[in-house]
N, CA, C and O atoms as a DFTB+ gen file, in Angstrom:
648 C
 N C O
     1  1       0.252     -13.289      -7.945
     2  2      -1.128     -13.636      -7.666
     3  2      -2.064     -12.504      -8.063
     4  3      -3.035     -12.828      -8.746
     5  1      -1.914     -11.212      -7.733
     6  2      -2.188     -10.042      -8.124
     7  2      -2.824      -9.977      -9.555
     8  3      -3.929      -9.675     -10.006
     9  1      -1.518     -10.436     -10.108
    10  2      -1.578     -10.534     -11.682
    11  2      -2.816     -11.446     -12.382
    12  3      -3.550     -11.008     -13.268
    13  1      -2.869     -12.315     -12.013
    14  2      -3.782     -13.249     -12.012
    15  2      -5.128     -13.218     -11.709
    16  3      -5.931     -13.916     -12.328
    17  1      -5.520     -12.322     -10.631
    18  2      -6.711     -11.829     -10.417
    19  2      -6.786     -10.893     -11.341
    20  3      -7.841     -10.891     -11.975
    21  1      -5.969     -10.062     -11.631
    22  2      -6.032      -8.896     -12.814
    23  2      -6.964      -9.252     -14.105
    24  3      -7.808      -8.582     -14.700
    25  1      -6.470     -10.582     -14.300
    26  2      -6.685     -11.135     -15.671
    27  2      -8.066     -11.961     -15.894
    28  3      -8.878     -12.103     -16.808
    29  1      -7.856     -12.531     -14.280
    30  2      -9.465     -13.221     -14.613
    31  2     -10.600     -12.235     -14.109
    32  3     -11.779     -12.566     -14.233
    33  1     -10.187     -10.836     -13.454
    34  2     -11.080     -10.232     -13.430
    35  2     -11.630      -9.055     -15.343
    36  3     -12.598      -8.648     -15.984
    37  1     -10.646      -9.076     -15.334
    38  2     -10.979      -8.501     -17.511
    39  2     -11.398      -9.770     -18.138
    40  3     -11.884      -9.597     -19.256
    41  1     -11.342     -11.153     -17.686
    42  2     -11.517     -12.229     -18.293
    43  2     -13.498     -12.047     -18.089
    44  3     -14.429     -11.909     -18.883
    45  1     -13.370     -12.150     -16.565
    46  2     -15.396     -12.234     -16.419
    47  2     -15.748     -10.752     -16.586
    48  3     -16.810     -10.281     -16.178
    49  1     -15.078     -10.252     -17.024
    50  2     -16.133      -8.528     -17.509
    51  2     -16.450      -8.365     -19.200
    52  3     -17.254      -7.707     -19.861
    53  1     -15.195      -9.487     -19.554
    54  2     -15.569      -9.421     -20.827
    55  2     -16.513     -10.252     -21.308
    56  3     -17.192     -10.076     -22.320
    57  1     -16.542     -11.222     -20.509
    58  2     -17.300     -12.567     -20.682
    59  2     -18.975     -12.252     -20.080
    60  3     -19.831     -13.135     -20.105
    61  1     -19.237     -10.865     -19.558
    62  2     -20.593     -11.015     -19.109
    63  2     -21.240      -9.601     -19.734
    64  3     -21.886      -8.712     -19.178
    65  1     -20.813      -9.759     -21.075
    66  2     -21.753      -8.233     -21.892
    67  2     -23.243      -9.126     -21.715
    68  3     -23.474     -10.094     -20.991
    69  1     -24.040      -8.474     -22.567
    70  2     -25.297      -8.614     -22.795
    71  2     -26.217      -7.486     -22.513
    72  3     -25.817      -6.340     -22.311
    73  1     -27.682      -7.909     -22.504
    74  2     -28.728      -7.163     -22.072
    75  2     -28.578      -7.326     -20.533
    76  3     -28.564      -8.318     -19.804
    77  1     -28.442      -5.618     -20.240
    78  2     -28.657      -5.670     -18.500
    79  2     -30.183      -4.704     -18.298
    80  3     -30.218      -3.856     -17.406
    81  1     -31.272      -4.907     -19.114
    82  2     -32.413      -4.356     -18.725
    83  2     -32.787      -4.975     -17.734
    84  3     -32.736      -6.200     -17.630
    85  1     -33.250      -4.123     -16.806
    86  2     -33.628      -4.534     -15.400
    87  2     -35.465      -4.380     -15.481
    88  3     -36.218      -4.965     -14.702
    89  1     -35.858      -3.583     -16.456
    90  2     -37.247      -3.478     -16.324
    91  2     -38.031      -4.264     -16.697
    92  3     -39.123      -3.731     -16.897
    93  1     -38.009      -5.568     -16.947
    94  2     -38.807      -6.704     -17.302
    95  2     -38.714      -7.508     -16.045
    96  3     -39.710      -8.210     -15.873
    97  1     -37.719      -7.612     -15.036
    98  2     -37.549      -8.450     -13.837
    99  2     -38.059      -7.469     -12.633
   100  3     -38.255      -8.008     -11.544
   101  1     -38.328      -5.799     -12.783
   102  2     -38.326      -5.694     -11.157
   103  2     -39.244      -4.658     -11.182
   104  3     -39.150      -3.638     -10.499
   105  1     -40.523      -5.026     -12.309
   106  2     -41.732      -3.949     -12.140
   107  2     -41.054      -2.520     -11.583
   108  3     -39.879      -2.212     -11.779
   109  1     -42.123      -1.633     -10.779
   110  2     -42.317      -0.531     -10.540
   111  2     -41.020       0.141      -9.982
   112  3     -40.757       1.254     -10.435
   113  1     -40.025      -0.502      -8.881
   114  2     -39.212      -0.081      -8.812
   115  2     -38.234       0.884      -9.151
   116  3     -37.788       1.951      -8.729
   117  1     -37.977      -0.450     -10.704
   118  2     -37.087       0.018     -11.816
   119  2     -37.916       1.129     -12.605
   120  3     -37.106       1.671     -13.356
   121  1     -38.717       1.496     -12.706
   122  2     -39.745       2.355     -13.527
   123  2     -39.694       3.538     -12.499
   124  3     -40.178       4.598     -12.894
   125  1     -39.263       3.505     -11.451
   126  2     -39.436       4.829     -10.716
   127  2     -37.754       5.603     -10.188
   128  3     -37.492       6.316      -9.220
   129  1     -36.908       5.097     -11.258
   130  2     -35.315       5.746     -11.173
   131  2     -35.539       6.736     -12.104
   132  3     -36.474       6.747     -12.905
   133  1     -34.532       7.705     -11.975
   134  2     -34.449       8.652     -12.965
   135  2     -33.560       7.970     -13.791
   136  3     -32.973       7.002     -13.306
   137  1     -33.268       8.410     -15.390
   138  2     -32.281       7.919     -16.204
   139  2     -31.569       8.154     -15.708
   140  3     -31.833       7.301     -14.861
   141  1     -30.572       8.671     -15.268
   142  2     -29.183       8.826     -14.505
   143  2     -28.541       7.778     -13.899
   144  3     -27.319       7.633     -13.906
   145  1     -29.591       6.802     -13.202
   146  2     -29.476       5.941     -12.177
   147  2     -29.962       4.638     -12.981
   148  3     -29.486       3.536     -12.706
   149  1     -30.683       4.763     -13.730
   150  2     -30.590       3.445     -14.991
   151  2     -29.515       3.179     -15.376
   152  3     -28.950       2.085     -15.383
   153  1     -28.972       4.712     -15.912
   154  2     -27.555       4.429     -17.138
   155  2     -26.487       3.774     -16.057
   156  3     -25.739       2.806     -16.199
   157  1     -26.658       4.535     -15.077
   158  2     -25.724       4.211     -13.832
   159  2     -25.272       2.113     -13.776
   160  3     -24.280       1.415     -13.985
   161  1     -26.746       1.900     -13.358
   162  2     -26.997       0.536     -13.156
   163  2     -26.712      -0.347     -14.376
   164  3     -26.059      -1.354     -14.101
   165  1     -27.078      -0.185     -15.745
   166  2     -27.019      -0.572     -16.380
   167  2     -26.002      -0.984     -16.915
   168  3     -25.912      -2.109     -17.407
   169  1     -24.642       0.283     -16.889
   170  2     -23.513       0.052     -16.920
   171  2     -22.378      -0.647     -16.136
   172  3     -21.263      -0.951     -16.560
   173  1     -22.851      -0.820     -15.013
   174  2     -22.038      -2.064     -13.922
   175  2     -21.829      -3.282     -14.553
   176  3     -22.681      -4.029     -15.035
   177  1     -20.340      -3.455     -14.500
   178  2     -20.247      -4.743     -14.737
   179  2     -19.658      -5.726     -13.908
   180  3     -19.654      -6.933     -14.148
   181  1     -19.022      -5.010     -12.652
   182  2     -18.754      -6.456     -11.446
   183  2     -18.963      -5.847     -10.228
   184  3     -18.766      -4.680     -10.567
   185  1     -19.160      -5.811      -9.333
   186  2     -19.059      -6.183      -7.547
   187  2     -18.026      -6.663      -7.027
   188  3     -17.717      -7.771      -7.466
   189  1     -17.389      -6.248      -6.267
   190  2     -16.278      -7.040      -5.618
   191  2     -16.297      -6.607      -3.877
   192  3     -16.588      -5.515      -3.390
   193  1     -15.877      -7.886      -3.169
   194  2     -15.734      -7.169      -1.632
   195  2     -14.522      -8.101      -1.301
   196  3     -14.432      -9.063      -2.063
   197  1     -13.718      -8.027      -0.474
   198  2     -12.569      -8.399      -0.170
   199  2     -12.836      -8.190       1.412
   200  3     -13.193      -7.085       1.820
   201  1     -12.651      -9.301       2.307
   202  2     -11.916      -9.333       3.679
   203  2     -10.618      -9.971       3.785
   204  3     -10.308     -10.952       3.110
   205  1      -9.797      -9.369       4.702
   206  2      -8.369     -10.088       4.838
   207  2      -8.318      -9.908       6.465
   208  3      -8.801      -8.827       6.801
   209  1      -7.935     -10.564       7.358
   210  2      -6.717     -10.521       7.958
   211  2      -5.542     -11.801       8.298
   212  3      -5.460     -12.744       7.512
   213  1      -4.860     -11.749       9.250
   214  2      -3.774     -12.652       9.497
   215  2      -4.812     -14.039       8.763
   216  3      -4.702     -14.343       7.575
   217  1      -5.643     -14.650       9.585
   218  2      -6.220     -15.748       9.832
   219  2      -7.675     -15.840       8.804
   220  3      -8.448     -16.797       8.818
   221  1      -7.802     -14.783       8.056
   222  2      -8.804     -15.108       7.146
   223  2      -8.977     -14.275       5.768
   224  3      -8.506     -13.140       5.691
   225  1      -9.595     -14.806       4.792
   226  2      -9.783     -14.228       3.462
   227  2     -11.258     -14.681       2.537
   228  3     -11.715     -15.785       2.241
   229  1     -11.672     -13.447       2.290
   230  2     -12.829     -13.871       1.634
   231  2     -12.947     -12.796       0.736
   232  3     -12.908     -11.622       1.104
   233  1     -13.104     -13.193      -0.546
   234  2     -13.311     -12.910      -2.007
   235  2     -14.226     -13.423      -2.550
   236  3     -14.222     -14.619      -2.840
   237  1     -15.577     -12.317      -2.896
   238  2     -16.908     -12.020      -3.745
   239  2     -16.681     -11.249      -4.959
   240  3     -16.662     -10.019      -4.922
   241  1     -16.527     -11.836      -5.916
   242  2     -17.365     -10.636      -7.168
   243  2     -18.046     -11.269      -8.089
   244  3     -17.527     -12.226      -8.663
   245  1     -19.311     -10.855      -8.392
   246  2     -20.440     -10.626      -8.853
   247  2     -20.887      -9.728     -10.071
   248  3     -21.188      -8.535     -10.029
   249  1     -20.863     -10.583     -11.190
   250  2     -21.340     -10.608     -12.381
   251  2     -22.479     -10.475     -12.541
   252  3     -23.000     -10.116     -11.485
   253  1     -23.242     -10.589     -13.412
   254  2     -23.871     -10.404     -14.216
   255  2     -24.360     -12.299     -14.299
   256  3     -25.196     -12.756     -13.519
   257  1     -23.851     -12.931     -15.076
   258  2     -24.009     -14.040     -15.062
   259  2     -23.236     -14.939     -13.996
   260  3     -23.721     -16.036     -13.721
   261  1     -22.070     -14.531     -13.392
   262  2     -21.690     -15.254     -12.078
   263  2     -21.338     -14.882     -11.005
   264  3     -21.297     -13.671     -10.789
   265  1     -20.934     -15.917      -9.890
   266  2     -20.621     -15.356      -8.482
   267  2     -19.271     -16.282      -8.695
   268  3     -19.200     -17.348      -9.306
   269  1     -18.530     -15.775      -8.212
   270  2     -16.845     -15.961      -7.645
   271  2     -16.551     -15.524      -6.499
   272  3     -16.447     -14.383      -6.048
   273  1     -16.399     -16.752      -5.972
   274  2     -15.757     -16.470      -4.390
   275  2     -14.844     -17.338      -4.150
   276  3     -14.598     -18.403      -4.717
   277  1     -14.083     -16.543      -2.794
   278  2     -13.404     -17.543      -2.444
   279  2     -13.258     -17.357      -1.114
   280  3     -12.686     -16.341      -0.717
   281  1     -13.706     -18.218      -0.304
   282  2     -13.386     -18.653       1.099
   283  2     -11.712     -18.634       2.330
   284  3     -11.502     -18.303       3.497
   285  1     -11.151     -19.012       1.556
   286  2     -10.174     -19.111       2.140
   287  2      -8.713     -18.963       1.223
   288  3      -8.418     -19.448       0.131
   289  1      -8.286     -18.473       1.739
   290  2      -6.672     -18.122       1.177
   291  2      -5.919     -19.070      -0.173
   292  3      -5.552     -18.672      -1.278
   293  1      -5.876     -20.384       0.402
   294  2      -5.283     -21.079      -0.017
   295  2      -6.690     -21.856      -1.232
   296  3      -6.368     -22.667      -2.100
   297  1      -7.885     -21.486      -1.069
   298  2      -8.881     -22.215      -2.030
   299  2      -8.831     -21.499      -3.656
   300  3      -8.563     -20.364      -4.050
   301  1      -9.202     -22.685      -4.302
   302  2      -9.293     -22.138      -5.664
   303  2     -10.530     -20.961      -5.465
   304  3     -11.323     -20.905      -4.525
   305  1     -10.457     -20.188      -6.455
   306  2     -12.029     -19.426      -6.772
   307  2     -12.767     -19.788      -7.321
   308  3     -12.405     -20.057      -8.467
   309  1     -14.088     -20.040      -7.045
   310  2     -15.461     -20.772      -7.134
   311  2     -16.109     -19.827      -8.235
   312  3     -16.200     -18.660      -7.853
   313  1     -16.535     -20.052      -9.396
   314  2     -17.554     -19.809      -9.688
   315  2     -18.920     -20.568     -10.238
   316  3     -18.955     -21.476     -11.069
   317  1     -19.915     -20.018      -9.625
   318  2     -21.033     -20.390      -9.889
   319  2     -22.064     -19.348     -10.614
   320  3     -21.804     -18.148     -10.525
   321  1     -23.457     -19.856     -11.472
   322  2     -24.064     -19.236     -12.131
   323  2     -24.558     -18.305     -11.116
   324  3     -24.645     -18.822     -10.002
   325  1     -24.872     -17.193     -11.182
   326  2     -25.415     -16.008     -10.988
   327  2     -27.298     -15.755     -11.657
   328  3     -27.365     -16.324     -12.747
   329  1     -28.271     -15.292     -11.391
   330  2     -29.471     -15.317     -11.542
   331  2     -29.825     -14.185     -11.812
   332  3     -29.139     -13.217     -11.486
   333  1     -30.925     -14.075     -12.438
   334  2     -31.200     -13.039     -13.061
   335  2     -32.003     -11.657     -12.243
   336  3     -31.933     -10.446     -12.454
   337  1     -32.832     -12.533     -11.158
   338  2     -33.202     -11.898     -10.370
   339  2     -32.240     -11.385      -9.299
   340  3     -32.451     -10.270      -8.822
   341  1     -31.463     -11.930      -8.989
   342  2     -29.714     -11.738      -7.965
   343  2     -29.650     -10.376      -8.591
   344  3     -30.104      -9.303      -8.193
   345  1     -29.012     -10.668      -9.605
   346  2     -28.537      -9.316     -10.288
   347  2     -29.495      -8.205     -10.258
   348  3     -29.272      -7.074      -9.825
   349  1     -30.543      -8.633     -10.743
   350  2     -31.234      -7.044     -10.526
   351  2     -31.511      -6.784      -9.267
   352  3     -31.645      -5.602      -8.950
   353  1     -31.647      -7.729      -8.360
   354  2     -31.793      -6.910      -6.821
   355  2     -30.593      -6.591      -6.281
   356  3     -30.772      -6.382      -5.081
   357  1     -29.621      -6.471      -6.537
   358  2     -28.106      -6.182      -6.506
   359  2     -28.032      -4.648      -7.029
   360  3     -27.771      -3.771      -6.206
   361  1     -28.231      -4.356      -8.220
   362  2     -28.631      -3.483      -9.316
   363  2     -29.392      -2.568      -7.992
   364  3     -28.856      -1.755      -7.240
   365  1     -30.392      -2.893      -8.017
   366  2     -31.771      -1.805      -7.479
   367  2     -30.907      -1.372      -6.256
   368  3     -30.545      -0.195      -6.249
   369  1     -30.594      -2.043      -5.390
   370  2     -29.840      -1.767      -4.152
   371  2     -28.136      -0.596      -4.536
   372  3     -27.632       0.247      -3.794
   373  1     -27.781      -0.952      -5.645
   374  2     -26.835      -0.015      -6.225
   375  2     -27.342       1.651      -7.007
   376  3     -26.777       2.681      -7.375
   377  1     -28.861       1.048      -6.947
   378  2     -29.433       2.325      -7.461
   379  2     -29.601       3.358      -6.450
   380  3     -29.946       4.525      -6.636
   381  1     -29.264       2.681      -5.168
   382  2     -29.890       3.987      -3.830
   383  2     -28.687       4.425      -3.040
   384  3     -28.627       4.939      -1.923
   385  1     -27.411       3.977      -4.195
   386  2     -26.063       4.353      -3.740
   387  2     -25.295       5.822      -4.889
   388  3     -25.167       5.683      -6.106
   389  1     -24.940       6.947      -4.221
   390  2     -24.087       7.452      -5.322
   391  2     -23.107       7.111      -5.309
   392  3     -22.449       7.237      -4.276
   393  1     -22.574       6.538      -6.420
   394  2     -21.441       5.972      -6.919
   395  2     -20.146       6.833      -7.033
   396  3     -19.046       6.287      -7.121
   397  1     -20.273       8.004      -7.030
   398  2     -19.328       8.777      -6.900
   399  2     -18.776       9.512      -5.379
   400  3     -18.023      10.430      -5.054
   401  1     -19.638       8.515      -4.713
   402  2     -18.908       8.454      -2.936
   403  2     -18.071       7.540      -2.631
   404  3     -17.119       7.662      -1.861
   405  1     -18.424       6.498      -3.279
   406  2     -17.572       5.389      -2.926
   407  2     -15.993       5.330      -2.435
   408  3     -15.528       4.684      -1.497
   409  1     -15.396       6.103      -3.253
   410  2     -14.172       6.391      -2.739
   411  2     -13.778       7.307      -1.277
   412  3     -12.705       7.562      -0.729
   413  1     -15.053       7.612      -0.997
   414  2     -14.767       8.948       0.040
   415  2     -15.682       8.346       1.008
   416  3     -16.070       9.140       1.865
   417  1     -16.194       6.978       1.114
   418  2     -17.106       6.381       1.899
   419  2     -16.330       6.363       3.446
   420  3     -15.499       5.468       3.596
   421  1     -16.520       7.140       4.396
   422  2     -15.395       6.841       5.994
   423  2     -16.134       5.253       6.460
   424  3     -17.309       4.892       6.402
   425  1     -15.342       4.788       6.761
   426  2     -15.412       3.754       7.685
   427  2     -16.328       4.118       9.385
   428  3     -16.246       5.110      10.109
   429  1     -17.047       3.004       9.521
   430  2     -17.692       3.944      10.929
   431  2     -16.486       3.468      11.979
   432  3     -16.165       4.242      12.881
   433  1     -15.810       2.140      11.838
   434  2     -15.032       1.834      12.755
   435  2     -13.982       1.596      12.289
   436  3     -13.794       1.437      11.083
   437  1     -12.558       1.486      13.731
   438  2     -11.334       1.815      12.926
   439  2     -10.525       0.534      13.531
   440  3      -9.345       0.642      13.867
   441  1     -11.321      -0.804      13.654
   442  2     -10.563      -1.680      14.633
   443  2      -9.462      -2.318      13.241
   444  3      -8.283      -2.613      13.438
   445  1      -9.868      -2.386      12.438
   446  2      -9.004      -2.988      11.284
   447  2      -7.399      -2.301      11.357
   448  3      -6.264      -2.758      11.220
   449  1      -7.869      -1.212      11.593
   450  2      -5.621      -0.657      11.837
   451  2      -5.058      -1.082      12.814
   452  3      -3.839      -0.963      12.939
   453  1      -6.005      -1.815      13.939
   454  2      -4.781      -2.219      14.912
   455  2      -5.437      -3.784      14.896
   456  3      -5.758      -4.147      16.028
   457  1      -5.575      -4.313      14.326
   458  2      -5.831      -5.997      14.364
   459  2      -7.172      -6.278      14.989
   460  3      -7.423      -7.407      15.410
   461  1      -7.994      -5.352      15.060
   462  2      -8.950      -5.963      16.057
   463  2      -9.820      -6.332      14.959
   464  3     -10.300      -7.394      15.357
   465  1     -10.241      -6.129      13.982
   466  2     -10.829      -6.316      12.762
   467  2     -10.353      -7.029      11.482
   468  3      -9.273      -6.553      11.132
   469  1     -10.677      -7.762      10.868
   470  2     -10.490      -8.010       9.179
   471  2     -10.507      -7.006       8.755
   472  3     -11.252      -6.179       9.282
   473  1      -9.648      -6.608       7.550
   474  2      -9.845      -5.436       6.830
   475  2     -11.062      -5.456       5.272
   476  3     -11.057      -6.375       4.453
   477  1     -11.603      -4.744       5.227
   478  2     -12.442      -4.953       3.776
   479  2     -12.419      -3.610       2.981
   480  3     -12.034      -2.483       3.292
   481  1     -12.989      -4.150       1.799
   482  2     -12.892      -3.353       0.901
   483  2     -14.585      -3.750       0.436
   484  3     -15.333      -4.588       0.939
   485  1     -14.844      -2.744      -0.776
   486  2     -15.688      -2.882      -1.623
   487  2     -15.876      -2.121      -2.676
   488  3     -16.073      -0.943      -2.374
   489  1     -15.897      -2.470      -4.351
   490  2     -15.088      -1.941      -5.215
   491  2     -16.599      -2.552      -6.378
   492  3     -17.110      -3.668      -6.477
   493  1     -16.852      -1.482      -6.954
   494  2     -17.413      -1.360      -8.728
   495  2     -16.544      -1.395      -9.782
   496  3     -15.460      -0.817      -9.698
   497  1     -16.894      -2.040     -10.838
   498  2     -16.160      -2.112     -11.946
   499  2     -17.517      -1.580     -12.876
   500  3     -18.639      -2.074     -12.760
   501  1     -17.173      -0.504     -13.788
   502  2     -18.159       0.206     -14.748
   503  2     -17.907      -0.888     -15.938
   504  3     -18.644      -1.835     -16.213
   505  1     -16.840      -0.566     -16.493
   506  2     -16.375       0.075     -17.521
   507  2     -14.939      -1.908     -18.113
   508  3     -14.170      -2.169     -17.188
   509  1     -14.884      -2.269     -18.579
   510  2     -13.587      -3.294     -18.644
   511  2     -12.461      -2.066     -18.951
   512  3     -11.500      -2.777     -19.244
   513  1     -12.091      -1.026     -19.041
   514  2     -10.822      -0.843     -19.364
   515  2     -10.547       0.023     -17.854
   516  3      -9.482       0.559     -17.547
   517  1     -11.787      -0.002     -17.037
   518  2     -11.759       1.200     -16.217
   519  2     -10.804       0.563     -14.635
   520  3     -11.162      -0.585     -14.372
   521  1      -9.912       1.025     -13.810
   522  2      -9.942       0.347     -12.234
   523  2     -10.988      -0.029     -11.873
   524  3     -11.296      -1.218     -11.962
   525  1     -11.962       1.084     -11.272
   526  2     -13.000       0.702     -10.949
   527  2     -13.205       1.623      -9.699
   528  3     -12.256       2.336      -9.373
   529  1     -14.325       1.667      -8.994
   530  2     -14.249       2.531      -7.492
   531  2     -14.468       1.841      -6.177
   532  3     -15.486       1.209      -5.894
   533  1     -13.216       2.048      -5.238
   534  2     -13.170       1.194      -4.736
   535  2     -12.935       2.153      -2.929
   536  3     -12.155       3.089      -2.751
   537  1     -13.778       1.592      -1.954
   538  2     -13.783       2.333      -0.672
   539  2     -12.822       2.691      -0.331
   540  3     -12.012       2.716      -1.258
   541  1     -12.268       3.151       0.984
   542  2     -11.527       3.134       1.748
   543  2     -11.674       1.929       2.294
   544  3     -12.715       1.275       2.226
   545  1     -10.131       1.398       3.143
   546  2     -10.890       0.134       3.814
   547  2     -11.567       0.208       5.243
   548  3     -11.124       0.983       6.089
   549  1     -12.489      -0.492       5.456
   550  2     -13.060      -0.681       6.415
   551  2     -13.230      -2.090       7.752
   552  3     -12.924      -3.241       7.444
   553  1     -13.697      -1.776       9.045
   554  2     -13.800      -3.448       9.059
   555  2     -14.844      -4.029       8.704
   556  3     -15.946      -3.503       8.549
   557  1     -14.439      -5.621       8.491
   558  2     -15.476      -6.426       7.845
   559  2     -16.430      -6.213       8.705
   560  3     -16.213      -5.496       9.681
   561  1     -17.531      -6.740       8.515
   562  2     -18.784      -6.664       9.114
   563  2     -19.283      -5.146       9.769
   564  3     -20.181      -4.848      10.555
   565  1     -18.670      -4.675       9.340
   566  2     -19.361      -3.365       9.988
   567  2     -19.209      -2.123       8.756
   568  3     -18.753      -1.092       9.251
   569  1     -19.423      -2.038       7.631
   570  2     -19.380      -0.883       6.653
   571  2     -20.052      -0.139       6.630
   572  3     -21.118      -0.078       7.244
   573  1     -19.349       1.021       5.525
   574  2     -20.264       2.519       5.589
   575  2     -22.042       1.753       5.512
   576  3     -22.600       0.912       4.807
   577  1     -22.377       2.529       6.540
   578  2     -24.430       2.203       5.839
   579  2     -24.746       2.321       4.338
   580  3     -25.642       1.679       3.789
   581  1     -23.998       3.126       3.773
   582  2     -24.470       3.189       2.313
   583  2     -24.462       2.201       1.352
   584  3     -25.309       2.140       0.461
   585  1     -23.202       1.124       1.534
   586  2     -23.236      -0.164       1.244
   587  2     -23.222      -1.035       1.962
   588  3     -22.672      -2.087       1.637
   589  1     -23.751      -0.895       3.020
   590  2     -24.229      -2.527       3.905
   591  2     -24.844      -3.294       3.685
   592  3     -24.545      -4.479       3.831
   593  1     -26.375      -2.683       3.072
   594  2     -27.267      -3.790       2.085
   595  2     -26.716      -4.256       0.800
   596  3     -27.238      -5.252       0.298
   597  1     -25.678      -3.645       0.161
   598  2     -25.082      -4.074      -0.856
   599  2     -24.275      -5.640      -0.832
   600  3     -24.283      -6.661      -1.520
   601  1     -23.562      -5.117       0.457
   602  2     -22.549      -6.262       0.907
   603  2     -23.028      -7.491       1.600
   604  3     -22.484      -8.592       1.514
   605  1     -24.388      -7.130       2.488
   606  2     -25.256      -8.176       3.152
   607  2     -25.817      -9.033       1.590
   608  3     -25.797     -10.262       1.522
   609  1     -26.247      -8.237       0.537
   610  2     -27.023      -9.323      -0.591
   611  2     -25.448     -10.112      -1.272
   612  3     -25.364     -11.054      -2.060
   613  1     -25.102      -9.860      -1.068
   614  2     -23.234     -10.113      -2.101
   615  2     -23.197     -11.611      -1.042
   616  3     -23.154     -12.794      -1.380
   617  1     -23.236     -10.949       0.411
   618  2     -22.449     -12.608       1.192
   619  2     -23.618     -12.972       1.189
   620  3     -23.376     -12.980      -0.018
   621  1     -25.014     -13.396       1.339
   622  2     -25.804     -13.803       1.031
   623  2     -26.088     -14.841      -0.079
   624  3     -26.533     -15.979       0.069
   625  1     -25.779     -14.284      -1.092
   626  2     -25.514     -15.589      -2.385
   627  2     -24.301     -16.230      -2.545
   628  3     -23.936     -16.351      -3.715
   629  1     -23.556     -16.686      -1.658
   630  2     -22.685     -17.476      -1.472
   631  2     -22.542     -18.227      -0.486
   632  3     -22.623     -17.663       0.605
   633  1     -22.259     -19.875      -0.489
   634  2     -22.145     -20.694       0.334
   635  2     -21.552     -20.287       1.551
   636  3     -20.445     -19.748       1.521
   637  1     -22.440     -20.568       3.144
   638  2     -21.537     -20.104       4.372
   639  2     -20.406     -20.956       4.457
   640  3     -20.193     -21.969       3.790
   641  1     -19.514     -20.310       5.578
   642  2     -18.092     -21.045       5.538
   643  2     -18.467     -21.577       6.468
   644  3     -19.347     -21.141       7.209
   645  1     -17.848     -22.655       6.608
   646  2     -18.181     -24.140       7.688
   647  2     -16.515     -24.164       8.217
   648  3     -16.133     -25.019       9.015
């Protein structure tokens, strides 16, 4: 299964090159990053967040042109078109993150090691040949502050679970 996500995840990174100028969709904002944090943004090419435990699973990643999720364990993965404005407010919100914490992001809470929590993740993809950077895990609903607004706009554009 692993394998398979492997593939359709190099499948939608390859499938969503293009123009990622953000400065025609988000005025002043985008005009007030340093280049660093353009090149930064510009170069993203997926989002991903992962919850697991015993009794639940939920899978987000976020393109450029789509959203893929999946609800539940046993469901196919959904994708739907992705928007242009999505993305750049996704983008801008990734602009007020250093990306080179991500891996060293602590968890504020630790209920996920003994079951009291879903476990999550949350992971950038730069680059298609690259892994990508991906947290420590954390529990769901409660992540580092640095990507909470990240992860609140991510479950946000996807259908609630019923």
């Amino acid at each position: 299964m692993k394998f398979i996500l492997i593939i359709f995840s190099t499948i939608m990174i390859n499938a969503c090159g293009g123009s990622k100028d953000l400065a025609s969709n988000t005025g002043d904002n985008y005009s007030s990053l340093t280049q660093e944090k353009r090149d930064m943004i510009n170069n993203i090419q997926m989002l991903e967040y992962t919850a697991n435990s015993r009794g639940s699973h939920i899978l987000v990643r976020i393109t450029e042109k789509f959203i893929n999720y999946k609800l539940n364990r046993n469901d196919e993965l959904i994708a739907i078109s992705n928007t242009e404005k999505n993305w750049n407010d996704l983008m801008l919100l990734m602009a007020d993150l250093d990306v080179k914490t991500i891996p060293s992001l602590e968890a504020p809470s630790k209920a996920h090691q003994y079951d009291g929590a879903a476990h999550a993740t949350f992971s950038i993809y730069v680059q298609k040949d690259e892994e990508g950077l991906q947290t420590p895990t954390f529990d769901a609903g409660n992540p580092h502050k640095a990507i909470a607004p990240i992860i609140d706009k991510m479950m946000s554009l996807i259908p609630s679970k019923n």
